[in-house]
C-alpha positions in Angstrom: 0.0 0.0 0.0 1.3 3.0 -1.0 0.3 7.0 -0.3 -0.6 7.5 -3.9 -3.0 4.7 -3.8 -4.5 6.3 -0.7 -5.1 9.3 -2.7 -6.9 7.1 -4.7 -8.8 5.9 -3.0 -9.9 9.1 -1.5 -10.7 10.7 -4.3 -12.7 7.7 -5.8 -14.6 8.0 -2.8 -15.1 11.6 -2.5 -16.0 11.4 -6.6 -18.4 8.2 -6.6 -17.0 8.1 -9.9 -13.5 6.6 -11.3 -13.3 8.9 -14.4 -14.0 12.6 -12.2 -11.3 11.0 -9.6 -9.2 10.4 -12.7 -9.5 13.6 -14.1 -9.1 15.2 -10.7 -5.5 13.4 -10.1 -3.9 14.0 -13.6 -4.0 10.2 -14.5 -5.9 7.5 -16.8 -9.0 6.2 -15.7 -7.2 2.4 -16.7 -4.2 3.7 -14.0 -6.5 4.5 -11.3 -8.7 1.0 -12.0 -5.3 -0.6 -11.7 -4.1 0.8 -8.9 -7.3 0.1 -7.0 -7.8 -3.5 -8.2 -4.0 -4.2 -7.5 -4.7 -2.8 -3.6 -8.0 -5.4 -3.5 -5.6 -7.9 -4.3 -3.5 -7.0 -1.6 -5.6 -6.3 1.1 -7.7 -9.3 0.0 -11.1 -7.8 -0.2 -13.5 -5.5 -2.4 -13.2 -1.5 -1.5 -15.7 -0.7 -3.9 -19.4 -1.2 -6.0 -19.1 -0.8 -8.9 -22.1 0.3 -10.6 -23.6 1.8 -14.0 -23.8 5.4 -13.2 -20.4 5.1 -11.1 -18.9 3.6 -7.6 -19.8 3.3 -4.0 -17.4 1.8 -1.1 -18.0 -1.3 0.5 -17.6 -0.9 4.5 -13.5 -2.2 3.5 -13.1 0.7 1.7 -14.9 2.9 4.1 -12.7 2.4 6.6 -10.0 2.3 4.5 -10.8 6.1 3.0 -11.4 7.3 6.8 -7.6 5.8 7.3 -6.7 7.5 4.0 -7.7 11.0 5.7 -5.5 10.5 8.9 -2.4 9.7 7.1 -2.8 11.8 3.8 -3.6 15.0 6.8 -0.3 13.9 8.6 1.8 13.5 5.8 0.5 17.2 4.6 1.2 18.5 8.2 4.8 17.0 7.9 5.6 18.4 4.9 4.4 21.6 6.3 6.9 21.4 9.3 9.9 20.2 7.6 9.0 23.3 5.2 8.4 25.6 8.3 12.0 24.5 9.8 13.8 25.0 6.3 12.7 28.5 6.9 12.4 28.9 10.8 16.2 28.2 12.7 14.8 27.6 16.4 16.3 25.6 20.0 18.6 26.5 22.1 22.5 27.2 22.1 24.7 27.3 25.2 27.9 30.1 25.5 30.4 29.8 27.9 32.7 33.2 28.6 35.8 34.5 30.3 34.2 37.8 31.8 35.9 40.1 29.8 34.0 37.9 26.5 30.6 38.9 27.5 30.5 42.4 25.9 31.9 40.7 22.8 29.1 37.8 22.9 26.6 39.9 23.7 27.4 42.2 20.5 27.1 38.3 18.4 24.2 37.5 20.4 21.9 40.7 19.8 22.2 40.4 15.8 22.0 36.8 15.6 18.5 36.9 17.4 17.6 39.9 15.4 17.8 37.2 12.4 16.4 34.2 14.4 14.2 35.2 17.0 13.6 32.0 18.1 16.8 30.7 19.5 17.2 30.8 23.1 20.7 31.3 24.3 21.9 30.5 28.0 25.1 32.5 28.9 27.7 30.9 31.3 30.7 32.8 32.4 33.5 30.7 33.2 37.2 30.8 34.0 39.5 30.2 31.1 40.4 26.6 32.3 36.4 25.8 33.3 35.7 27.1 29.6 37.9 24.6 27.4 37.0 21.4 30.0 33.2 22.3 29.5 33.9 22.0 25.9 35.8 19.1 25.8 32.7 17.9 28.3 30.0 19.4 25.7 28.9 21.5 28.5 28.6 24.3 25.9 28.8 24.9 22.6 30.4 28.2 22.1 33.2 29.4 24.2 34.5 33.5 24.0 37.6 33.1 25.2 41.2 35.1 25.1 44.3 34.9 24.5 47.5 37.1 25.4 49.6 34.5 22.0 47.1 33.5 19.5 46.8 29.9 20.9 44.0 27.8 22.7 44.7 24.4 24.1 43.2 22.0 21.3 40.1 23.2 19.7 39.3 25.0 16.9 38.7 28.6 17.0 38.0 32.1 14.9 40.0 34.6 15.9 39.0 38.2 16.2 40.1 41.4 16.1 43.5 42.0 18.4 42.0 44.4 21.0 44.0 47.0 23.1 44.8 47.1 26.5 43.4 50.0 28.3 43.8 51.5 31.8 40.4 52.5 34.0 42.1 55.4 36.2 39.3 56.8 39.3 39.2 60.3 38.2 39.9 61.6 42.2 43.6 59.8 41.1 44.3 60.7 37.7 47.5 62.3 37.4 46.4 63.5 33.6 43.0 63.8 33.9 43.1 66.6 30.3 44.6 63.4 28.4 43.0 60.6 27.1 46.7 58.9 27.2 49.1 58.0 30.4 52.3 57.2 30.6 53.7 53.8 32.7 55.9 56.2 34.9 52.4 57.7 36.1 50.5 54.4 36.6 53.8 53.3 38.9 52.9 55.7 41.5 48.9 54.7 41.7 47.2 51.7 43.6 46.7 48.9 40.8 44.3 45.9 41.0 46.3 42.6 39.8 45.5 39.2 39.9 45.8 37.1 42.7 49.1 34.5 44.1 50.9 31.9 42.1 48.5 29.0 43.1 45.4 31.0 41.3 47.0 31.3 37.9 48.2 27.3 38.5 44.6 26.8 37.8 44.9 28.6 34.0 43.6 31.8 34.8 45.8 34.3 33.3 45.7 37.9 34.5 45.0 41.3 32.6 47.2 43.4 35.3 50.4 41.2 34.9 51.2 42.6 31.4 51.3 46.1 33.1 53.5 44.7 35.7 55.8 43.4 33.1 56.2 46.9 31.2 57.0 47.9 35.1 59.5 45.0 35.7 61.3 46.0 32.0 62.1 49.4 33.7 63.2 48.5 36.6 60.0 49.8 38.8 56.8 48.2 40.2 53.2 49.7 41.3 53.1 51.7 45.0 50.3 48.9 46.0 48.5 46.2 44.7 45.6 45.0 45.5 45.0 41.5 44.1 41.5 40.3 43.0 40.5 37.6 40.9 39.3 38.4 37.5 38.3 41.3 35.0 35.1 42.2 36.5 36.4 42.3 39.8 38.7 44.9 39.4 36.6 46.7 37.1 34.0 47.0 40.0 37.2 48.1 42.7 38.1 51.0 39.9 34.9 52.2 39.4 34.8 52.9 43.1 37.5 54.6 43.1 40.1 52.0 44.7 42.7 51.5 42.5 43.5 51.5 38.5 43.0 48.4 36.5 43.8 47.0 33.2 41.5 46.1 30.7 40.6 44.9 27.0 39.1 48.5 25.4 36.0 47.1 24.5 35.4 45.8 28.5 36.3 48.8 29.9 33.9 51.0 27.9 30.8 48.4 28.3 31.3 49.9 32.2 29.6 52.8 33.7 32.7 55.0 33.7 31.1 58.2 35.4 34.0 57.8 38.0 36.7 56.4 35.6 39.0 58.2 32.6 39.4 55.3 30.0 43.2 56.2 29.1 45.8 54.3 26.5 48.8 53.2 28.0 51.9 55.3 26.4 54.2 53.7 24.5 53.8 50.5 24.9 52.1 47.5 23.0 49.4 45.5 25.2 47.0 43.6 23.3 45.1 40.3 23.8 42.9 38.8 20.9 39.3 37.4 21.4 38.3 34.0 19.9 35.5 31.7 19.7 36.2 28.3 19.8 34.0 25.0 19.5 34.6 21.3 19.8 34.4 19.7 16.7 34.0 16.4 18.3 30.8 16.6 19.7 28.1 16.6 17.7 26.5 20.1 16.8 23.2 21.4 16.4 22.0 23.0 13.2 21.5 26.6 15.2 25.2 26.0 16.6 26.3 25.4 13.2 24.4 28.7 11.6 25.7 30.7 14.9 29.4 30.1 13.9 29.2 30.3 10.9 27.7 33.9 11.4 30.5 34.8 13.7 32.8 33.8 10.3 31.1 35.4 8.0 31.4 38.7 10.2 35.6 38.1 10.5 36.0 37.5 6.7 34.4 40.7 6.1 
């Protein structure tokens, strides 16, 4: 038994008469006959009267056409929803993020959804190390992540635009508050919010503030005072209160309220770290996963 010969038999039934169903499908009137005598001979019994002035189904073949409407209705609401999700991109996708990521995946996030308003995105911000084991895991799909070299343990990534390092000076301690520039020599004299001891950045964290402290270390100097904190945000939240400078990827530092903050470029010196996505290749990916990197790469090959 085949769908077409359920449409046959629907439309003999609906018709009452083999040559309008005929006519109706775009096929002989011998073709139909055939195709309804061959599904007797299958099913072993008579669907249909046949009569002078045309046809009428036998109680078989009543039952049969009422069977014929479920399945000829569910194969038409199939077909609509296969169509529907050709043309709809829907579910769920899951982003993991180093702090300093989010303003980045948020930017991705608002202009994908703007296109496909029906995916759902959770957001899980992570530590470096917890990012690349929840991707190994399949934890996520998507991790933003940084890096100070251009290099991420073992997955494959996209690589975005190298992004400056920028000091957030408290305006009550800016010693060149007119200048949207200082130099190190200024920032040695200032309280400075690092990262924390030797046994945090064991765990593969890496910290913003140590790049400073190099530049410091080159010339022979090192900050008044430190305080150490874990993480971007962290010390993004002591600056803004006015506790100490901190340093920062650009685009972080102006995604802050900066009312009490001067956003200033470090003088001569060359501090950058560049964003990435990455995703595991060996774990099987959704098609809304698929579409949201490939978005991402289509943006970085512009």
């Amino acid at each position: 038994m085949t769908l077409r010969q359920l449409e046959f038999v629907k439309a003999v039934v609906e018709n009452r008469n083999i040559s309008l169903a005929a006519k109706q499908l775009y096929v002989s009137q011998s073709a139909l006959s055939q195709q309804i005598s061959s599904l007797e001979e299958e099913l072993g019994c008579a669907l249909f009267y046949r009569k002078t002035n045309g046809v009428t189904p036998t109680n078989a073949g009543y039952v049969l056409y009422q069977h014929a409407l479920e399945i000829i209705g569910n194969v038409s609401d199939t077909l609509d929803d296969v169509r529907k999700a050709d043309k709809t991109v829907a579910g769920e996708i899951i982003i993991g993020t180093i702090y300093s990521g989010l303003s980045i995946a948020a930017d991705y996030i608002e202009h994908f959804t703007s296109l496909y308003p029906e995916v759902h995105f959770k957001i899980f911000p992570m530590l470096p190390a917890e990012l690349e084991d929840s991707l190994e895991a399949g934890k996520i799909d998507v991790a933003f992540m940084r890096s100070v070299n251009r290099s991420i343990r073992r997955f494959p990534a996209l690589w975005l635009e190298k992004e400056e390092m920028v000091a957030m000076v408290p305006k009550h301690m800016d010693p060149c508050p007119d200048s949207n520039v200082i130099r190190v020599d200024q920032l040695k004299d200032l309280a400075f919010c690092g990262g924390i001891d030797k046994h945090y950045r064991e765990s593969r964290n890496w910290d913003f503030g140590e790049m400073l402290e190099k530049e410091l270390s080159e010339r022979g100097e090192e900050f008044a005072r430190i305080y150490e904190c874990s993480g971007a945000i962290a010390s993004m939240i002591l600056s803004s209160n006015g506790l100490a400078v901190s340093l920062v990827p650009e685009k972080t530092a102006r995604s802050m309220d900066s009312r009490n903050l001067n956003i200033k470029h470090v003088a001569e010196t060359e501090m950058y770290t560049w964003p990435a996505v990455a995703w595991n290749d060996d774990v099987a990916s959704s098609y809304q996963v698929t579409l949201f990197v490939k978005f991402i790469s289509d943006d970085v090959m512009k």
